[in-house]
C-alpha positions in Angstrom: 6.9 46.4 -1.0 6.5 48.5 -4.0 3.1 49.6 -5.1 1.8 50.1 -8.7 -1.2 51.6 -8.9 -4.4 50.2 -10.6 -7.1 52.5 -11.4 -9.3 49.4 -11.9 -8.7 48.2 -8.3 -11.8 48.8 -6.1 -11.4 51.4 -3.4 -12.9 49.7 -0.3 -13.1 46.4 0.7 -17.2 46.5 1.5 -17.6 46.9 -2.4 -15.6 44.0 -2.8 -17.8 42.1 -0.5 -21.0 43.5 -2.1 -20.0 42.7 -5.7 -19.0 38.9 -4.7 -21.6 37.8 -2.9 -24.0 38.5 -6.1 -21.6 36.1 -8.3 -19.2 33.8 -6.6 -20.5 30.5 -5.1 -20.6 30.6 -1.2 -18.2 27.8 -0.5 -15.4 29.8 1.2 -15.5 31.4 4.3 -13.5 34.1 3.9 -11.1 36.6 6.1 -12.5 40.2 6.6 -9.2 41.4 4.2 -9.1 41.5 0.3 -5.6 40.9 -1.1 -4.5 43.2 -4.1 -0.2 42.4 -4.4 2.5 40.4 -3.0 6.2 40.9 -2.8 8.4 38.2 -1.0 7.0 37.0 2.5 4.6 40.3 2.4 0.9 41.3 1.2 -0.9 44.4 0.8 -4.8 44.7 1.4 -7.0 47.2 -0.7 -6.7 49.6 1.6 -3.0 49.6 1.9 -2.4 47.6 5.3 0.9 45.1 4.7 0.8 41.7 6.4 3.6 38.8 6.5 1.9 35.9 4.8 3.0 32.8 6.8 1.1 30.5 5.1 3.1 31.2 1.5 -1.4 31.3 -0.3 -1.2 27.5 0.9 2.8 26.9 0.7 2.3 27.5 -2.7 4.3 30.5 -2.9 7.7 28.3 -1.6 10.3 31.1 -3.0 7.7 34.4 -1.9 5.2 36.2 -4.0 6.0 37.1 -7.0 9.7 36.2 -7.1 11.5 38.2 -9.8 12.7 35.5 -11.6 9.7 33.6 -11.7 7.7 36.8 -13.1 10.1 37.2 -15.8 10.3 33.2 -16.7 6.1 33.8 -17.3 6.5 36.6 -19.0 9.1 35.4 -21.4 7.3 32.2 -21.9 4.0 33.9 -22.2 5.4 36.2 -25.1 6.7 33.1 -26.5 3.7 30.0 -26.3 1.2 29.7 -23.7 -0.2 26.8 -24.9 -0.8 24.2 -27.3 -1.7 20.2 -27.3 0.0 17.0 -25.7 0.0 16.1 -29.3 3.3 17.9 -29.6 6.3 18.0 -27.8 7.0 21.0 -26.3 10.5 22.3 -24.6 9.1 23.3 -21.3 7.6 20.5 -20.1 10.4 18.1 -21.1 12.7 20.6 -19.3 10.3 20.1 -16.7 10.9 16.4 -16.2 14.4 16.4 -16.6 14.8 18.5 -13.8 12.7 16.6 -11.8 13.9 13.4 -12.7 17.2 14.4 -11.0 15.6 15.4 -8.0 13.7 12.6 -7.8 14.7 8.7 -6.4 16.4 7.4 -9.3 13.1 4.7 -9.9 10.7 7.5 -10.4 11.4 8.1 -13.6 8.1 9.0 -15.6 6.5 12.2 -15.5 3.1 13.4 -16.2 2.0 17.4 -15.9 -1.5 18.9 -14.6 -3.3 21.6 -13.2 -3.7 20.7 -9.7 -3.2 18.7 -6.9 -6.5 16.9 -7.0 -5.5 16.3 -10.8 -2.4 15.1 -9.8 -4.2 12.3 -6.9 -7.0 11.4 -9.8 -3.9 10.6 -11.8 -2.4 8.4 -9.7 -5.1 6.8 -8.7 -5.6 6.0 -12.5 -2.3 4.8 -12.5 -2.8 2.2 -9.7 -6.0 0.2 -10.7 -4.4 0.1 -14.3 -0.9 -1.3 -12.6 -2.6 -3.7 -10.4 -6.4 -3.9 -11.9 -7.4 -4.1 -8.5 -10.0 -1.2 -7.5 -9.5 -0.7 -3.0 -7.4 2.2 -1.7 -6.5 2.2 1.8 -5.3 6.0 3.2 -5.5 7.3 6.5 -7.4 8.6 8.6 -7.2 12.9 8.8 -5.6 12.5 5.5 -6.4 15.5 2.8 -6.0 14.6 -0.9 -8.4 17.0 -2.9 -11.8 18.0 -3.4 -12.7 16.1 -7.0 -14.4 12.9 -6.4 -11.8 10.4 -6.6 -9.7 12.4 -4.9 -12.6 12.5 -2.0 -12.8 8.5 -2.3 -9.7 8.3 -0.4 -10.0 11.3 1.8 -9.6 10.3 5.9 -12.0 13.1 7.0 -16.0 12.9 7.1 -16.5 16.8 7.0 -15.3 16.3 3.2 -16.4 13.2 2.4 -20.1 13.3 3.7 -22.0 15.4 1.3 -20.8 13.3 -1.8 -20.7 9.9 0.1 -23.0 8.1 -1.7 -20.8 9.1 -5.3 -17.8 7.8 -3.8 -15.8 4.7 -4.2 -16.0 3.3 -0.7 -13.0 4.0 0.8 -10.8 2.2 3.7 -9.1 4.2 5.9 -6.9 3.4 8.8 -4.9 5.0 11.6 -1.7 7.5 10.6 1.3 5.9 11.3 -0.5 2.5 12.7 1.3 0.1 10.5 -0.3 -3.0 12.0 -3.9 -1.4 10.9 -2.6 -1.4 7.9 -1.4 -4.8 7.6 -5.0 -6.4 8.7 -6.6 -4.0 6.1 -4.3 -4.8 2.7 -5.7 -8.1 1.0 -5.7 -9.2 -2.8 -8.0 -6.5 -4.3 -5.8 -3.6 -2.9 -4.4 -1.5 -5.8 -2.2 0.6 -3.2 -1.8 2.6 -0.2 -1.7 6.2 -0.3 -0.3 8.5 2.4 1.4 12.1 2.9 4.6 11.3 4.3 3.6 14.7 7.4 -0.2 14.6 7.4 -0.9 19.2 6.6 -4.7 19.9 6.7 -4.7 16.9 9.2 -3.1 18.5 11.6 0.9 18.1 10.8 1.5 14.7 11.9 4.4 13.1 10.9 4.7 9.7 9.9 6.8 7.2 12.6 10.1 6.1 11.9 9.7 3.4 9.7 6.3 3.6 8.6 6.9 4.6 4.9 9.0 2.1 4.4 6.9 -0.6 6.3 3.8 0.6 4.1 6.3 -0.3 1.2 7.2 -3.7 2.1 3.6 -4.5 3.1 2.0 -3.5 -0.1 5.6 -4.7 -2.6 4.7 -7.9 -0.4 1.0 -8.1 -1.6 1.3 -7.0 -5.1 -0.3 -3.4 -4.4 1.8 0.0 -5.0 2.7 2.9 -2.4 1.7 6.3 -4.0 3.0 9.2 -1.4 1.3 12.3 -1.6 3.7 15.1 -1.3 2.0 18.3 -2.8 2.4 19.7 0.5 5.5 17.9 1.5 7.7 17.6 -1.3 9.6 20.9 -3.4 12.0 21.6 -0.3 9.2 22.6 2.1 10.1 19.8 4.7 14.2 20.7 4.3 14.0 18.0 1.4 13.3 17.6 -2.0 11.0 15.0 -0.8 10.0 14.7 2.4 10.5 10.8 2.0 14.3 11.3 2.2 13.5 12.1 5.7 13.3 8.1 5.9 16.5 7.5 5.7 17.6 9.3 7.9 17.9 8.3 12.1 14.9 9.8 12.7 12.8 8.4 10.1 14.2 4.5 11.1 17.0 5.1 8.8 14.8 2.6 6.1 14.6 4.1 2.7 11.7 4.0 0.9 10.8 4.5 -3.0 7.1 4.8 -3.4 5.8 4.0 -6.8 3.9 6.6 -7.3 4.8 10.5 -5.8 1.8 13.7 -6.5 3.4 17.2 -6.5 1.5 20.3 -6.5 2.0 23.3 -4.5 5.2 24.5 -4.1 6.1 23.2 -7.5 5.5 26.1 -9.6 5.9 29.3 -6.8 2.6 30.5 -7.6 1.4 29.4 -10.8 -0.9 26.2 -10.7 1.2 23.4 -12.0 1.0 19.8 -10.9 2.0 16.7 -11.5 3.2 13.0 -10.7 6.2 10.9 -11.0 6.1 7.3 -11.2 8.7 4.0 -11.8 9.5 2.5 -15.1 7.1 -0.8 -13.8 3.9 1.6 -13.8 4.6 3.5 -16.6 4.7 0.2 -18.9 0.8 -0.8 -17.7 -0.6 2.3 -19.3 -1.3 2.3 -23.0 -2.1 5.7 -25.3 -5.1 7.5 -24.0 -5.0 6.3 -20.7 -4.8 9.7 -19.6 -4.3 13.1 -20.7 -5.8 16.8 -20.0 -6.5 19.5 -22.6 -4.2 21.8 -19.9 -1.6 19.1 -19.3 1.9 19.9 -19.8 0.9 23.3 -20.4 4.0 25.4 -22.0 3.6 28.7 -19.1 3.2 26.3 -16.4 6.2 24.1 -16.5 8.2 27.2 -17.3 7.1 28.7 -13.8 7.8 25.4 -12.7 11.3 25.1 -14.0 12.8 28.4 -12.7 11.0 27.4 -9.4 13.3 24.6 -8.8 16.0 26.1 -10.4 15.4 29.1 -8.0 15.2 26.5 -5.3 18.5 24.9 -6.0 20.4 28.4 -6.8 19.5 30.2 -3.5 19.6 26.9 -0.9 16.4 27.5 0.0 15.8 23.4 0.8 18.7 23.3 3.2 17.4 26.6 4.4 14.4 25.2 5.5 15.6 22.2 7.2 17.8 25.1 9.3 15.3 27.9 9.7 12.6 24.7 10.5 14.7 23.5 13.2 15.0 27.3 14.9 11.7 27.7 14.8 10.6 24.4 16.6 13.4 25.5 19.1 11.3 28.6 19.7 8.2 26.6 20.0 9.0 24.5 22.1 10.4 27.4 24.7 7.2 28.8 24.7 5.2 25.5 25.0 6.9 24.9 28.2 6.5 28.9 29.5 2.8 28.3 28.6 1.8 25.2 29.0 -2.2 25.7 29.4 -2.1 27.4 26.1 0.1 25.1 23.6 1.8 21.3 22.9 3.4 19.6 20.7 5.3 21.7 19.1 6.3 19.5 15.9 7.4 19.5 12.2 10.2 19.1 9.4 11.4 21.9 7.8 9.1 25.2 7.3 5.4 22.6 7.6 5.0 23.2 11.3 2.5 22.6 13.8 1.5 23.3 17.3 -1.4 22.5 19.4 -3.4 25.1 20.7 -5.0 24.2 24.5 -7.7 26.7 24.2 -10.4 25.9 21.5 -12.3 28.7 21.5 -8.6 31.4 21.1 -7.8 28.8 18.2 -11.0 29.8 16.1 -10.3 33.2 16.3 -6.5 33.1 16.5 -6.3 33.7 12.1 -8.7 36.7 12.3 -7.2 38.4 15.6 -3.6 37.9 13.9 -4.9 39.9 11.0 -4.9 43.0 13.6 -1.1 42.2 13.9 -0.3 42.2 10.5 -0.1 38.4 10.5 -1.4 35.6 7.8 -1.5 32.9 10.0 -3.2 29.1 9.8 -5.1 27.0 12.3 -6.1 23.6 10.6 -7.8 20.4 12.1 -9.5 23.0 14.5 -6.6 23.7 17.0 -3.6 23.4 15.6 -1.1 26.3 14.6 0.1 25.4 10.9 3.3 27.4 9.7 4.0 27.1 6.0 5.9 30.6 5.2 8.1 30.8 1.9 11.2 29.0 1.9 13.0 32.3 1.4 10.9 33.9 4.3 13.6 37.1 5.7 14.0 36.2 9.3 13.6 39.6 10.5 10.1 39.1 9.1 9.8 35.3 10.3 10.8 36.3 13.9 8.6 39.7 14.3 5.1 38.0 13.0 6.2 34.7 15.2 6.6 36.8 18.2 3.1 38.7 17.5 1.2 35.4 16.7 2.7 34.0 19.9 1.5 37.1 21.9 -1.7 36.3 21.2 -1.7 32.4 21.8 -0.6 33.6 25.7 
């Protein structure tokens, strides 16, 4: 990784610690390492140690850190219009939705850009009471949506939920994958159902075959709408597009489903923070002008890095690179499951979202801080299980060295 230096950059990490604690708001418990560049599936600390990042800042980062083409698309685009109002049309956005649109199940075809993922769920969730003017959500328990408030209203966890319950829209939340819980909670004020087609923070639980598509029929059946949450899922990171093509397929109950409502975030713009949602032509007609809108939305420099993020996507392979590398990798988990079977289960996923179950609670807390030692970025999420989300474009020579060393010190 090539190193520029910064005469700004601090030169030890305790001053970093000393000058945030006096400004930044203690909600994040961070990693004893501060991060100062990025170059593919690697990051450098301020004092100069690499790591191999396999959790891509997030799975934001699908094509690596700073991919070349992505840094010159924002720089281009930066020297050219960074932003201006939805009042106008602008080239980069509409480029934007084109490219998703063909991407996309031929139904979704609306568009709308944000900030974030959150946005993204907030705007969907708009989109749903105004289709149906009904006002219950039903998600899923251990679901993960976003932190703004609407957003937490349909969260499945109470660690999230709980300080702000009593702001909240009350919420009804049933088992993943239980498609006859769902069925007894759906009546005539549901607006919709919304789901991540692989629980992430949750723990990387993937939905049974023909769930999606019986969540479909239930709520086409009753007048509500599906809205599939793929900020996680979707931009090739499960070896799709979409990680509700996985539906049709054999292992999904060969059922296709089109949602009517899908939230990206994430992977979509490689590092910048772009979001969005895609919707059918039957939602888009309920809305009306000023329904919705954001004073960042559509934002010129962010569907730019969005753009040449698909586009890098498509040119290099990377989602049928995933589906490939994903299936290796659960090979090798599943090897060691078995060699070790007090230590780890389960081994599970599609694509590069991964996820194993670590046996031993108290080696799973640590396990991200003692894989710093190795040179490792590592995961654990819903308290003991291993989540791998590297970069799409992850060297396997890198993928396989910090696999074996994470693995090391699981046994």
């Amino acid at each position: 990784m090539s190193h520029q230096p910064n005469a700004a950059r601090p030169a030890r990490f305790d001053e970093i610690v000393a000058r945030e604690a006096r400004v930044f708001l203690p909600v994040v418990k961070r990693l004893p390492i501060a991060i100062t560049e990025g170059r593919g599936s690697r990051v450098r600390d301020v004092e100069g140690r690499e790591y191999v990042d396999l959790t891509a800042g997030w799975g934001v980062c699908a094509i690596g850190h700073c991919h070349p083409r992505l840094v010159a698309a924002i720089a281009e685009q930066a020297g050219r219009l960074m932003q201006t109002t939805n009042l106008f049309y602008t080239l980069p956005q509409l480029d934007l939705a084109e490219r998703l649109r063909g991407i996309a199940p031929a139904a979704l075809t609306r568009s709308f850009f944000v900030s974030s993922g959150a946005e993204a769920m907030e705007g969907a969730i708009k989109l749903a009471h105004r289709a149906t003017g009904r006002t219950k959500f039903i998600s899923t328990l251990q679901s993960f949506h976003g932190r703004t408030l609407g957003a937490l209203s349909i969260i499945g966890q109470d660690k999230h939920r709980g300080p702000y319950q009593r702001m909240l829209q009350e919420g009804c939340f049933v088992p993943f994958g239980d498609l006859d819980a769902a069925r007894r909670a759906i009546d005539d004020n549901t607006a919709a159902f919304v789901v991540e087609p692989v629980q992430g923070e949750g723990g990387v639980n993937l939905a049974p075959p023909g769930y999606l598509a019986g969540l479909a029929r239930l709520a086409r059946e009753a007048g509500a709408l599906l809205v599939l949450d793929e900020i996680q899922t979707g931009i090739g990171r499960t070896g799709k597009w979409l990680a509700l093509e996985h539906a049709a397929e054999p292992s999904g109950g060969s059922q296709p489903v089109v949602p009517d409502v899908v939230t990206l975030g994430k992977g979509l713009g490689g590092g910048f923070p772009v979001a969005g949602f895609l919707c059918s032509e039957d939602v888009a007609k309920t809305v009306s002008l000023g329904d919705h809108g954001g004073t960042y939305a559509g934002n010129p420099l962010a569907c730019a890095a969005a753009d040449v993020t698909l586009r890098v996507i498509e040119d290099e392979g990377l989602v049928a690179r995933a589906a490939e590398l994903g299936e290796r990798v659960l090979e090798r988990l599943a090897r060691f499951a078995d060699e070790h079977p007090r230590r780890a289960a389960r081994p599970r996923g599609r694509g590069l979202l991964i996820g194993m179950d670590l046996l031993d609670a108290d080696a799973a807390a640590t396990l991200s801080r003692r894989a710093l030692d190795r040179g490792v970025l590592v995961n654990v999420t819903a308290g003991t299980v291993l989540r791998l989300f590297p970069a799409l474009n992850i060297p396997e020579d890198e993928l396989w060295s910090a696999l074996d060393r994470v693995l090391e010190l699981i046994a």
